[in-house]
C-alpha beads as a LAMMPS data file, in Angstrom:
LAMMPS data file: protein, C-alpha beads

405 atoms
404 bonds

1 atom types
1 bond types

-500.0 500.0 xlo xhi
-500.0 500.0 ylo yhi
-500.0 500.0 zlo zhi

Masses

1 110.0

Atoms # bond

1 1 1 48.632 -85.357 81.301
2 1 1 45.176 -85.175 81.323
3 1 1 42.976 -86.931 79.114
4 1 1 41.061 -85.699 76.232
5 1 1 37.741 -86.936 77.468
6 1 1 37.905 -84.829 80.609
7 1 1 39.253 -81.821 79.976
8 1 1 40.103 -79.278 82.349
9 1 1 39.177 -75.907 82.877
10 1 1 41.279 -72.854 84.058
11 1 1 41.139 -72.048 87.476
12 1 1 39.814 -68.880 86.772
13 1 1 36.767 -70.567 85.094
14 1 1 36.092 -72.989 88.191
15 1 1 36.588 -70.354 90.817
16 1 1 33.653 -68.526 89.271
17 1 1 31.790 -71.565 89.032
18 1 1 32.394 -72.550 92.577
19 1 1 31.551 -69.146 93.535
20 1 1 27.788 -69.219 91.250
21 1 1 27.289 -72.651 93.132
22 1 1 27.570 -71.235 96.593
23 1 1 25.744 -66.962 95.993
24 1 1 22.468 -68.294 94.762
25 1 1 20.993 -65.498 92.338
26 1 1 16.937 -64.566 93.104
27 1 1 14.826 -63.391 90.167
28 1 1 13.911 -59.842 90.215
29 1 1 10.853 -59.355 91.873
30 1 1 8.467 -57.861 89.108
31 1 1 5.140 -56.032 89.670
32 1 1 1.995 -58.095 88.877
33 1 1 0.673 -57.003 85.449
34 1 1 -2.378 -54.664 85.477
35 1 1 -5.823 -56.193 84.903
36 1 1 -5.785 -54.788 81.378
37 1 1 -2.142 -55.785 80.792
38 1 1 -2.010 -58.145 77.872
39 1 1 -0.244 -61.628 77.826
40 1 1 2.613 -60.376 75.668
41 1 1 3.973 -58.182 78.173
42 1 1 3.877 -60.726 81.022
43 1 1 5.631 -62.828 79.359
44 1 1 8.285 -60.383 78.473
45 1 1 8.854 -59.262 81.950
46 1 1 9.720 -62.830 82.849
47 1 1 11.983 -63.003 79.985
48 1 1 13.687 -59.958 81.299
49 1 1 14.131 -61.827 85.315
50 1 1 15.968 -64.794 83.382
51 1 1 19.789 -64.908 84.570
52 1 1 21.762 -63.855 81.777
53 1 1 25.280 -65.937 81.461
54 1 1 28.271 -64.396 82.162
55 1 1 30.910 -64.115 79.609
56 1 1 31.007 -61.842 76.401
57 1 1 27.550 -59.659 76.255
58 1 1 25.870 -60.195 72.996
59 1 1 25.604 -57.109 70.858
60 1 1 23.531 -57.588 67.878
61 1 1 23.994 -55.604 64.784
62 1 1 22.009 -53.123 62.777
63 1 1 20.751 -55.787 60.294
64 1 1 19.535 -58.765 62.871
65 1 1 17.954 -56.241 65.306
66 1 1 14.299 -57.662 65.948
67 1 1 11.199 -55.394 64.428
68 1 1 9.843 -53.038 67.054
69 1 1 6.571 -54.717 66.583
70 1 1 7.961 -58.204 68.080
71 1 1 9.768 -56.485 70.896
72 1 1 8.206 -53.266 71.526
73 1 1 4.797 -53.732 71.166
74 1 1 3.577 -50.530 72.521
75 1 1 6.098 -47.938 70.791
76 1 1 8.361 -45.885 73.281
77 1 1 7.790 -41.790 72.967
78 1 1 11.050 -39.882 71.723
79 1 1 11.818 -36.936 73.770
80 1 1 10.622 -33.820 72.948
81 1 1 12.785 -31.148 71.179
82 1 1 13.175 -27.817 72.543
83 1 1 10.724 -25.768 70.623
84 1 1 8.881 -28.598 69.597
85 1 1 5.358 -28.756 68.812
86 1 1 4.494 -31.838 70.519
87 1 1 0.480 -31.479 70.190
88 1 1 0.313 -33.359 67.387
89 1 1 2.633 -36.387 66.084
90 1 1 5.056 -36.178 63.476
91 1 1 2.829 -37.153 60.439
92 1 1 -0.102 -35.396 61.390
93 1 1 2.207 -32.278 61.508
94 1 1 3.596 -32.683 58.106
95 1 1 0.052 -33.513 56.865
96 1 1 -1.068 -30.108 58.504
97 1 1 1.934 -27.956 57.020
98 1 1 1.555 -29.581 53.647
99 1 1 -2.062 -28.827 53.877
100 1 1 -1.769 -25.036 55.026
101 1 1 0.990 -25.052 52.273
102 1 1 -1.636 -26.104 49.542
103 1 1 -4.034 -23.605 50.838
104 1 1 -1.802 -20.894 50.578
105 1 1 -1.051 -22.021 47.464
106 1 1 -4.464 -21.967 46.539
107 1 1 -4.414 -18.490 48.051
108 1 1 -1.577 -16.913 46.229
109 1 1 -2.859 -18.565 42.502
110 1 1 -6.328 -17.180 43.475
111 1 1 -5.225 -13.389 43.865
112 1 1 -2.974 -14.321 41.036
113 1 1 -5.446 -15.474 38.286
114 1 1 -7.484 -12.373 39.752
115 1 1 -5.095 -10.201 39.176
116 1 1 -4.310 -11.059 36.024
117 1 1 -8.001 -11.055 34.501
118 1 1 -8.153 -7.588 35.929
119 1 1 -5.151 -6.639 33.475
120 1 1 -6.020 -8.871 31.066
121 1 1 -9.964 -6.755 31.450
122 1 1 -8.213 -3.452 31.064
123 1 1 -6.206 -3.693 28.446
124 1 1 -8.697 -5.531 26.549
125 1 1 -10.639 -1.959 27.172
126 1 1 -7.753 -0.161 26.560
127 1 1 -6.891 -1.731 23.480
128 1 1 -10.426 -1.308 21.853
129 1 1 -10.546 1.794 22.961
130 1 1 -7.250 2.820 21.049
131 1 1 -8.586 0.324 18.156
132 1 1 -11.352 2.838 17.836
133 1 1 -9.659 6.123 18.508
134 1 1 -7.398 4.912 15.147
135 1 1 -10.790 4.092 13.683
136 1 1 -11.933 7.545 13.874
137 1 1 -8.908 9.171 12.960
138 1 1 -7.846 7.415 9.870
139 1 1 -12.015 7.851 8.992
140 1 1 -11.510 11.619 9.476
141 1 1 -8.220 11.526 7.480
142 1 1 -9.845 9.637 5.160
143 1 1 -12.698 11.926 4.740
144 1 1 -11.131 15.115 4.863
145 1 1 -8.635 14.045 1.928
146 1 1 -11.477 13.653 -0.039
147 1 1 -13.185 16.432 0.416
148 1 1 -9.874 18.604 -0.194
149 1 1 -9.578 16.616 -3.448
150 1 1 -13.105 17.220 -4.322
151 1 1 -13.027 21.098 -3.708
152 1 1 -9.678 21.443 -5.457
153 1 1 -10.992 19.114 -8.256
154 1 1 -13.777 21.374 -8.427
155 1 1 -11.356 24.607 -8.439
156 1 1 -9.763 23.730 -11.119
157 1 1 -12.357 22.445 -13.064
158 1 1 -14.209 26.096 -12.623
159 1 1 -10.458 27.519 -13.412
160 1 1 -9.658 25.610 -16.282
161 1 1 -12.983 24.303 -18.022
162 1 1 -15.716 27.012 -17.451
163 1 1 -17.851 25.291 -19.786
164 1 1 -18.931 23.403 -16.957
165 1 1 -21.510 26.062 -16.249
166 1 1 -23.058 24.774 -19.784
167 1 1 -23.651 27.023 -22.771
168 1 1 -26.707 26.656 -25.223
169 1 1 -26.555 24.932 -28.489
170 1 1 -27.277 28.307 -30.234
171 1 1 -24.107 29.757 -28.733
172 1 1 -22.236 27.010 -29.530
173 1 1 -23.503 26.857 -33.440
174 1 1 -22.362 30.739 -33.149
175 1 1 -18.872 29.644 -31.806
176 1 1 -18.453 26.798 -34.462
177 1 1 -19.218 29.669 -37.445
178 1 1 -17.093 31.630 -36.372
179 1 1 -13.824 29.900 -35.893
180 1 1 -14.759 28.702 -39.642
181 1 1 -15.255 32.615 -40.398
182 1 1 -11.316 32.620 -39.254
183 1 1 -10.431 29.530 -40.566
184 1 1 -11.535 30.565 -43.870
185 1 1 -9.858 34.379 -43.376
186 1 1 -12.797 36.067 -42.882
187 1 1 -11.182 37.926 -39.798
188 1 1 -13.299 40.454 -39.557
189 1 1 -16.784 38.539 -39.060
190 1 1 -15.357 36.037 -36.707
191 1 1 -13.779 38.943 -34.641
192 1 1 -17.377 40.327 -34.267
193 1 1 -19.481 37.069 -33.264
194 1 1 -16.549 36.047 -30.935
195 1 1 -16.431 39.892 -29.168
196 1 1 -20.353 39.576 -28.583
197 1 1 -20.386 35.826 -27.622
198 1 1 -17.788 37.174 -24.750
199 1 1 -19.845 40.038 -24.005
200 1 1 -22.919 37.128 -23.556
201 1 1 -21.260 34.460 -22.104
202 1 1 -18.173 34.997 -20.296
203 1 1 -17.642 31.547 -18.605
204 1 1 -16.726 29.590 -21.738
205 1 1 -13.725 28.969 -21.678
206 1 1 -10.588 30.058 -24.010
207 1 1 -13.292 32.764 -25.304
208 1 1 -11.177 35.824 -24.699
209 1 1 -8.290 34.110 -26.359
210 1 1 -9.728 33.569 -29.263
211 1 1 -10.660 37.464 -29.367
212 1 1 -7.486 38.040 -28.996
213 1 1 -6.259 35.530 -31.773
214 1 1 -9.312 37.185 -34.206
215 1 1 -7.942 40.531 -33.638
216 1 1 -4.122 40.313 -34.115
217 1 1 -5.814 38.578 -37.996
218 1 1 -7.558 41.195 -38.135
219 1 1 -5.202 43.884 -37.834
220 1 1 -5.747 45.576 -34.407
221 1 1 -3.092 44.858 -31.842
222 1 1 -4.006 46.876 -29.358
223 1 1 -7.485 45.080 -29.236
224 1 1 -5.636 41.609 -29.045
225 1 1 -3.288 42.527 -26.229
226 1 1 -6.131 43.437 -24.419
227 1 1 -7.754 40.211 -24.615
228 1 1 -4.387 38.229 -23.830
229 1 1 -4.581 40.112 -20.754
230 1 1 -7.619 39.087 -19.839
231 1 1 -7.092 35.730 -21.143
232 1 1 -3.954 35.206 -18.726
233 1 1 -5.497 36.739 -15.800
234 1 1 -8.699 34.260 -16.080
235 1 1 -5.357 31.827 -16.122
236 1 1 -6.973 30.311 -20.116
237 1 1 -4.956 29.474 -22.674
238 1 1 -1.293 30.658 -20.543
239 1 1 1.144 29.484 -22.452
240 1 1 -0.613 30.407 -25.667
241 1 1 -1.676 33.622 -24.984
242 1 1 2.202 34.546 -23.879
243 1 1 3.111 33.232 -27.318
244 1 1 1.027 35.507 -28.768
245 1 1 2.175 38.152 -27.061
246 1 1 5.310 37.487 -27.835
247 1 1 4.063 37.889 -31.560
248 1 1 2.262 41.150 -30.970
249 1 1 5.869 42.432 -29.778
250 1 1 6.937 42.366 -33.157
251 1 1 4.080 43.928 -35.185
252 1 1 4.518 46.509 -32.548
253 1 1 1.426 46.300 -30.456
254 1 1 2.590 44.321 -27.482
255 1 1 3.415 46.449 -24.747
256 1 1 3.556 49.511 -26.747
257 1 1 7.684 50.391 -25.526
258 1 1 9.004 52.141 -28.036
259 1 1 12.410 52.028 -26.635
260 1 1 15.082 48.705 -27.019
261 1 1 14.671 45.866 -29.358
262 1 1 10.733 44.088 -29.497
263 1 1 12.319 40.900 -30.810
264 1 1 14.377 40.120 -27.328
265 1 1 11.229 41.184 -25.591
266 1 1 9.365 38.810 -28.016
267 1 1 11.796 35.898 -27.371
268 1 1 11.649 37.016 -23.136
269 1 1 7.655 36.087 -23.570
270 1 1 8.117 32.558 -25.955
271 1 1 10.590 31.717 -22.729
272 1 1 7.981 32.613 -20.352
273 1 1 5.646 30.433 -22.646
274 1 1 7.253 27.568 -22.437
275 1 1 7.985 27.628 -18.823
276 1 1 4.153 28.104 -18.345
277 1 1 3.369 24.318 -20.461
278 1 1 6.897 22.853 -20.985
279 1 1 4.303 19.860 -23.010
280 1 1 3.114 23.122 -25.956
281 1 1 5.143 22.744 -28.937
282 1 1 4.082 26.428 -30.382
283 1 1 6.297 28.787 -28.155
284 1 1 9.445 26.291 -29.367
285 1 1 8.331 26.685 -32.792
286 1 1 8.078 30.602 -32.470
287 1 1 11.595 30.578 -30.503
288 1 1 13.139 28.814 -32.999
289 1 1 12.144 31.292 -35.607
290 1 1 13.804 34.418 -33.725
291 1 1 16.707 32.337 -33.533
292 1 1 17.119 32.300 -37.179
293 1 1 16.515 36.109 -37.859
294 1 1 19.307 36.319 -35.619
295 1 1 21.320 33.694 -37.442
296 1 1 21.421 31.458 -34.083
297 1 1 20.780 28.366 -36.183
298 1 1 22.465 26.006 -34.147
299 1 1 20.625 26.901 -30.955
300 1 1 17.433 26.703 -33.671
301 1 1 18.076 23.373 -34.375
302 1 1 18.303 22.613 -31.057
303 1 1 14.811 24.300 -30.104
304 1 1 12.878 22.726 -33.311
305 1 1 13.748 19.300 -32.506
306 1 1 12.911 19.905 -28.794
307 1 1 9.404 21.184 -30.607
308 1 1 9.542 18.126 -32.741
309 1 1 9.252 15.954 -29.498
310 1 1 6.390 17.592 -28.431
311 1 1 4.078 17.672 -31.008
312 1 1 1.745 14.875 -31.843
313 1 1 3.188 12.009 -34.059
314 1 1 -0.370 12.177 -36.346
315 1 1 -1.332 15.407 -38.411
316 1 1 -4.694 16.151 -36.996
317 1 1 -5.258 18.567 -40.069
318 1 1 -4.381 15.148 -42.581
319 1 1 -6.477 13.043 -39.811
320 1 1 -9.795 15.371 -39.696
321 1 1 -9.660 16.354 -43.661
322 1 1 -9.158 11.969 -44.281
323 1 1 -11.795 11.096 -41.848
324 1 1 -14.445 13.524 -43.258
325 1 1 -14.208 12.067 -47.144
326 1 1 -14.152 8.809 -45.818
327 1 1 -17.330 9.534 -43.800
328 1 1 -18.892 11.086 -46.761
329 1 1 -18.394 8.411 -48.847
330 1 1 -19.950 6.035 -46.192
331 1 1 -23.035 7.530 -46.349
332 1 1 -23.413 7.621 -50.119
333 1 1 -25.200 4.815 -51.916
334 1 1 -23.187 2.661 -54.534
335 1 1 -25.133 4.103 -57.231
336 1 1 -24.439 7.456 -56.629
337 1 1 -20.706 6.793 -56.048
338 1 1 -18.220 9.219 -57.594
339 1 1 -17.103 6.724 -60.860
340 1 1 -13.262 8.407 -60.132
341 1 1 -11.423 10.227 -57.957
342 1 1 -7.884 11.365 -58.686
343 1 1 -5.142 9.960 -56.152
344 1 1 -2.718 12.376 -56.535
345 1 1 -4.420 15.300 -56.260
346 1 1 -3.913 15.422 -51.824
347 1 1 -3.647 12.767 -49.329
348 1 1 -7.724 12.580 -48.532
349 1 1 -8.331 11.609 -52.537
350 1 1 -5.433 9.246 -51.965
351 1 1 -7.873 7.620 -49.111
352 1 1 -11.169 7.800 -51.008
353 1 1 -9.523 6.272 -53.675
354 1 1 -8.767 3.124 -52.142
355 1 1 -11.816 3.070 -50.408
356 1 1 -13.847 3.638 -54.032
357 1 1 -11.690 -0.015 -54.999
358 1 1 -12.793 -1.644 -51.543
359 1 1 -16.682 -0.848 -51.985
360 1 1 -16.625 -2.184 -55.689
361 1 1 -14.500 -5.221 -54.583
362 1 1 -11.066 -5.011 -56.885
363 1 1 -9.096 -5.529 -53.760
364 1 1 -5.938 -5.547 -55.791
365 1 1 -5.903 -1.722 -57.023
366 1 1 -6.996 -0.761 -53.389
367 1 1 -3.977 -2.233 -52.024
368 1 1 -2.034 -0.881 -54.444
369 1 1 -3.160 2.649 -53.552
370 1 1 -2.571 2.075 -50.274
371 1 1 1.342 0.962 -51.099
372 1 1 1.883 4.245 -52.485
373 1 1 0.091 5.776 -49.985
374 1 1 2.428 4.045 -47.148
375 1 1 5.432 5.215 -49.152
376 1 1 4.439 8.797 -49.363
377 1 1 3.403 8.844 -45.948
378 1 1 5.249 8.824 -41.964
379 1 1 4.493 5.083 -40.578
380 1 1 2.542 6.643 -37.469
381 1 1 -0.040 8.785 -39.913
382 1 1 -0.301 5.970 -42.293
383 1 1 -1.235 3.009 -39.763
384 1 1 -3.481 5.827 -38.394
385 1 1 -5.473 6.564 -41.277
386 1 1 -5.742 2.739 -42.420
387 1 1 -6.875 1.725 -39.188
388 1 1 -10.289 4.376 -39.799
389 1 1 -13.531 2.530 -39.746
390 1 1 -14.080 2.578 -43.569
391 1 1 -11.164 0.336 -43.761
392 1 1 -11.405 -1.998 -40.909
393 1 1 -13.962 -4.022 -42.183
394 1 1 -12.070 -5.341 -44.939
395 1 1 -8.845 -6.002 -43.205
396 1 1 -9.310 -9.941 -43.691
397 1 1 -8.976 -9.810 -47.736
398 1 1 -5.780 -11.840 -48.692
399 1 1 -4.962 -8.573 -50.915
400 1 1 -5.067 -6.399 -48.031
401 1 1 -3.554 -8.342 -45.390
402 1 1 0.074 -6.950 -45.746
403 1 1 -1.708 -3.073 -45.359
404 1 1 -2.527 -3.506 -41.907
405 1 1 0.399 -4.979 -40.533

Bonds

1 1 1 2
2 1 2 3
3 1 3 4
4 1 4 5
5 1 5 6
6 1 6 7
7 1 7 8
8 1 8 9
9 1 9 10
10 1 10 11
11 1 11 12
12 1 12 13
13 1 13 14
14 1 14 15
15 1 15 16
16 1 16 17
17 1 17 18
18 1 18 19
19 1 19 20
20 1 20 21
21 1 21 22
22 1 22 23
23 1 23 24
24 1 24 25
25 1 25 26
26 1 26 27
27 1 27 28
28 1 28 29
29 1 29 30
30 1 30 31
31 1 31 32
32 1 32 33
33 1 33 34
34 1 34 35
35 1 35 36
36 1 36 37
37 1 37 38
38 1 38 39
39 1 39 40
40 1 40 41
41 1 41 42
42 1 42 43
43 1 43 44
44 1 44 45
45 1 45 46
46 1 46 47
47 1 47 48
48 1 48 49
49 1 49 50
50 1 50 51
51 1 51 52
52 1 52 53
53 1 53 54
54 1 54 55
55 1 55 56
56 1 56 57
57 1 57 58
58 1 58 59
59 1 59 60
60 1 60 61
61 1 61 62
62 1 62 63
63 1 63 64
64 1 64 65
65 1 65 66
66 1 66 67
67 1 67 68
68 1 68 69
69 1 69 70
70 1 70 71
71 1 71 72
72 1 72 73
73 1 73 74
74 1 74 75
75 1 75 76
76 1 76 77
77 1 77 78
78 1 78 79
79 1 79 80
80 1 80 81
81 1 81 82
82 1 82 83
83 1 83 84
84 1 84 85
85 1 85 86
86 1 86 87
87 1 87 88
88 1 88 89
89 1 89 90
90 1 90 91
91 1 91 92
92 1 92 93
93 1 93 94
94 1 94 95
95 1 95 96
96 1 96 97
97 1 97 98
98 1 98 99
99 1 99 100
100 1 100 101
101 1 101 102
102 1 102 103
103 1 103 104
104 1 104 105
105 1 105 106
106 1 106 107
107 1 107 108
108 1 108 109
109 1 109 110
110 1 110 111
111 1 111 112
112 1 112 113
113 1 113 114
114 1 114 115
115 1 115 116
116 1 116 117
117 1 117 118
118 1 118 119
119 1 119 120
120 1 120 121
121 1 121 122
122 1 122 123
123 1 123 124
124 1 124 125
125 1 125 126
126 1 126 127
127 1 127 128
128 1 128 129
129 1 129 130
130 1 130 131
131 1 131 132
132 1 132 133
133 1 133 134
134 1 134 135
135 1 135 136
136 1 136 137
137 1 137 138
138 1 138 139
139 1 139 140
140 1 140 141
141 1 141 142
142 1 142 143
143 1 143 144
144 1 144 145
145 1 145 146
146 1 146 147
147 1 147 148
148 1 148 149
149 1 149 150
150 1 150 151
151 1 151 152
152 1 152 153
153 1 153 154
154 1 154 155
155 1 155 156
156 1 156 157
157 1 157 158
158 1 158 159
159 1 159 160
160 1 160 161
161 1 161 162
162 1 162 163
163 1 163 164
164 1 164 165
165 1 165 166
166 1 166 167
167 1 167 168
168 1 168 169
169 1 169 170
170 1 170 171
171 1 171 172
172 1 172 173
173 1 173 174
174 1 174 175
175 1 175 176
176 1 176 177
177 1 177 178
178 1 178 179
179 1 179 180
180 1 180 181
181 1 181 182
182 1 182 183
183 1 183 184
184 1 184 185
185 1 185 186
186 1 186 187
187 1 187 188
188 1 188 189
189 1 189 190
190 1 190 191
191 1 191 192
192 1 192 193
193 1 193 194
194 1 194 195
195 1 195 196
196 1 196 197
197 1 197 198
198 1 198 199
199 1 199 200
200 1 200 201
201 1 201 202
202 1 202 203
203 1 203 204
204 1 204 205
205 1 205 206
206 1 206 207
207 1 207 208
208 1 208 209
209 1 209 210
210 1 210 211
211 1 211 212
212 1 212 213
213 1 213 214
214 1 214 215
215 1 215 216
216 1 216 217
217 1 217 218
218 1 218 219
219 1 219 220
220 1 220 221
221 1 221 222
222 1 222 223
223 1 223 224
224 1 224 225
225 1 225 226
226 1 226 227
227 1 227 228
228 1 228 229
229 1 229 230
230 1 230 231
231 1 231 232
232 1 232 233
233 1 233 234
234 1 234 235
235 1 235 236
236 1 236 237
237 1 237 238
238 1 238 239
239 1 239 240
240 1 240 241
241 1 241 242
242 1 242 243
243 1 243 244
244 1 244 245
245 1 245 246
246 1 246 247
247 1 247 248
248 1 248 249
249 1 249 250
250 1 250 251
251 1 251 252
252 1 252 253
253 1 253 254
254 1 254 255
255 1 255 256
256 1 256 257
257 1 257 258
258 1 258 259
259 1 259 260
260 1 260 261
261 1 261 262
262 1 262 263
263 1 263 264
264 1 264 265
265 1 265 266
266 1 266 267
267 1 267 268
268 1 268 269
269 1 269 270
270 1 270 271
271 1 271 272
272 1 272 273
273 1 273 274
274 1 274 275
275 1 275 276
276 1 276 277
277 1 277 278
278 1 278 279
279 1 279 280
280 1 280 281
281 1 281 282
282 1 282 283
283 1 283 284
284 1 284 285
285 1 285 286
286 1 286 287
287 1 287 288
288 1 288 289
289 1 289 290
290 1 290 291
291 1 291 292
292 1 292 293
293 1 293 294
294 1 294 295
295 1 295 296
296 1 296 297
297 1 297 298
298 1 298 299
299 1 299 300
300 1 300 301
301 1 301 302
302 1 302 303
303 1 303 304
304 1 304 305
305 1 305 306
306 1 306 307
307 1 307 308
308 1 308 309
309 1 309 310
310 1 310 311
311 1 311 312
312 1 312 313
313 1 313 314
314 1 314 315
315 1 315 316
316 1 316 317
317 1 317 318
318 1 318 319
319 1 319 320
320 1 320 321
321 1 321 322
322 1 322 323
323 1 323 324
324 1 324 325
325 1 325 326
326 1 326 327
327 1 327 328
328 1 328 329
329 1 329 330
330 1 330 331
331 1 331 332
332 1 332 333
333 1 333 334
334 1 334 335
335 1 335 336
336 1 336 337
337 1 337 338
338 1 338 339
339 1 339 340
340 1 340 341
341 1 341 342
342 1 342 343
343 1 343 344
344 1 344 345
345 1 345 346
346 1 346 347
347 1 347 348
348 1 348 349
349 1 349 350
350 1 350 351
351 1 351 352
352 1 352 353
353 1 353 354
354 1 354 355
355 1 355 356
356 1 356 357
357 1 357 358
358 1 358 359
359 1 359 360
360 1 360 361
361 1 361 362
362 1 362 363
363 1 363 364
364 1 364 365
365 1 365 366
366 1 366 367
367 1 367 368
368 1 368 369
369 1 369 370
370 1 370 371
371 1 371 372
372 1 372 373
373 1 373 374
374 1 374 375
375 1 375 376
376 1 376 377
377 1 377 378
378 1 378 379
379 1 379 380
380 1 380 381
381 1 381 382
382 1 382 383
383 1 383 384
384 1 384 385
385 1 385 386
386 1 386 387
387 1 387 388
388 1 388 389
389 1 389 390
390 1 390 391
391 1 391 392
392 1 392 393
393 1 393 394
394 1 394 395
395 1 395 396
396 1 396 397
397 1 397 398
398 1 398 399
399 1 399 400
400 1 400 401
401 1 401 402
402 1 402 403
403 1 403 404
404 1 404 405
């Protein structure tokens, strides 16, 4: 048995042994280093003539493989691809495509941005343009509008108020007397001052009805259809002047047919009178008054309360005969005051009564007028009247405060 201190080694082993002893091994001859070869890669070639042992070959792995810069000092070239640009190295070629990239870049953002200020340009110009196209046309909408407004304001102002032309104050004096002439029944005068004042001065307007209206008063039909002729054909006074037709039908000197019944020809022209101003309460009024001749009185009723609606809540006969004794007695003195005036003799003494109390300060009988006169009275004519100028200045007496209200 052989001892532990001695061990022996297969044969295998010692053959090769015996056989290393007796085949000496020369280094490998290796070419002298150039003049400008450096001392690290002498060395290394003498490294590399070393005998390696025999046995197992070392194979080192991925992570204790030495750093090229230790062992491969001067970098070994890869082999070139087929197709491969070798001119340059790998980063300089990446630098160079990255930097043609960035120029084309630069290229493509160039045309881009000019490109896009030459839309941007031309719609800018085609959007003012359009801006001032719209200008212009709403301008000449604008202004045409307005001048169609003005010439048909101006239409119907010659149509409807010829008095725009102006008439002298002598004509008009002439024109006031004679309405008073007919007021007053003096039909005859007013028909001649209101025949010459047409004659003179055509233009004024509602002239040739009133002729008309004169004439029928004064008992000459023929001469006042005439005149409502003229009157509707100068498009004055429509409505009216077919209302007084209608009214000429009946005293037989409308249209001057003998044959069928004047009073349906008569109620034919109050219809056509009322379709001409559906606002005039006089055709109703006349309607309304055929209908009871023909004992119609329901449809009457009907007709007068459609009149009722029309006509104006204040009596502007009661409101023109209050305001001009109340005016009257403004302008007199105090001493030359009437001492009494009785105030049931019509609704304007029933005024100038109370206003007698209020200029000599008994506040209490004045409102007591007026409490009569509110009782006697519609609300609408009596808040009217009360609320006249006379009056107003006394509305803060404690007597009087309930009058106004």
């Amino acid at each position: 048995m052989p001892s532990d201190e001695n061990p022996r080694l297969p044969d295998d082993v010692e053959a090769r042994s015996e056989t290393e002893k007796k085949i000496p091994i020369k280094p490998r001859a290796v070419k002298a280093a150039d003049e400008d070869g450096d001392a690290e890669k002498k060395s290394a070639n003498k490294l590399a003539s070393k005998v390696q042992p025999s046995g197992v070959p070392f194979e080192a792995r991925a992570q204790s493989r030495p750093i090229a810069s230790e062992w491969d000092p001067e970098p070994r070239e890869e082999p070139a691809a087929e197709g491969r640009d070798t001119a340059l190295p790998a980063p300089a070629k990446d630098i160079a495509v990255l930097a043609e990239a960035e120029a084309l870049t630069r290229r493509i953002g160039k045309h881009f941005r000019q490109g896009l200020m030459v839309f941007l340009r031309r719609r800018v110009r085609v959007g003012v343009a359009l801006g001032i196209t719209l200008v212009l046309v709403v301008l000449a909408v604008w202004i045409a509008s307005g001048f169609a407004r003005h010439s048909e304001r101006a239409r119907m102002l010659a149509e409807i108020s010829r008095q725009g032309v102006g008439i002298t104050q002598e004509k008009q004096d002439r024109l006031d007397k004679a309405l008073r002439d007919l007021r007053e029944g003096d039909s005859e005068k007013a028909l001649n001052q209101l025949v010459l004042l047409e004659h003179e001065a055509p233009e004024v307007a509602s002239l040739a009805y009133l002729v008309a209206l004169a004439a029928m008063q004064a008992g000459q039909p023929e001469l006042s259809a005439q005149y409502v002729e003229k009157s509707i054909a100068r498009r004055e006074r429509v409505s009216d002047a077919i209302a007084l037709k209608a009214v000429l039908e009946t005293q037989g000197g409308g249209s001057g047919v003998p044959l069928g019944d004047p009073r349906l020809r008569a109620e034919g022209y109050l219809r056509q009178a009322m379709l001409a101003d559906a606002a005039n309460a006089s055709p109703l009024v006349e309607l309304a008054t055929l209908l009871r001749y023909r004992k119609q009185n329901d449809e009457a009723m009907r007709v007068l309360e459609a009149a009722r609606s029309r006509l104006n809540p204040v009596d502007s006969h009661t409101v023109v005969d209050v305001s001009i004794a109340l005016l009257a007695l403004q302008e007199t003195p105090d001493a030359q005051l009437p001492l009494d005036i009785d105030p049931d003799k019509d609704v304007p003494s029933l005024f100038s009564a109370a206003y007698l109390a209020m200029r000599r300060g008994n506040f209490p009988e004045a409102a007591g007028i007026l409490k009569t006169a509110r009782e006697r009275l519609s609300p609408d004519l009596f808040f009217y009247l009360v609320n006249d100028p006379a009056f107003r200045k006394y509305a803060r007496e404690k007597d009087l405060a309930g009058c106004f209200e």
